[in-house]
C-alpha positions, 0 to 999 in steps of 0.5 A: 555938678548935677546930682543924680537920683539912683532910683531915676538912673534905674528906670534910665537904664530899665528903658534901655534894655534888650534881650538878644536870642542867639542861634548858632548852626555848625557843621556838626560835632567834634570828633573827639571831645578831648582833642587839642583846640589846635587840631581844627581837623576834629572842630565843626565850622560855623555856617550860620549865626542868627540873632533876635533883638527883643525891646523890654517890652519884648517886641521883636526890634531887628531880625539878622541872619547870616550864612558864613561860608567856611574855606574849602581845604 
């Protein structure tokens, strides 16, 4: 059994940590605030969903961009 130092296994994980910066465009508003969630009616749709990954030292790592075409009813 191999014993571990906590203080090493922090810098572990120090090493690996990313910021991820979400963005995240809709069709709009919902008509009523207080509608059901089952009346999708008054929900906006998503249209695009974006995203950053940032290393610990801040340094942008991957860039994504995604456009979600939404079903015409």
């Amino acid at each position: 059994m191999k014993k571990i130092d906590l203080h090493d296994s922090l810098k572990i994980v120090v090493k690996i940590m990313k910021t991820i910066a979400l963005d995240v465009e809709t069709t709009g508003l919902p008509k009523k605030m207080k509608a059901s969630i089952n009346d999708s009616s008054n929900w906006p749709y998503v249209v695009q969903i974006s995203w950053v990954v940032l290393n610990d030292n801040n340094v942008i790592e991957k860039i994504c961009d995604y456009i979600i075409k939404a079903p015409i009813v």
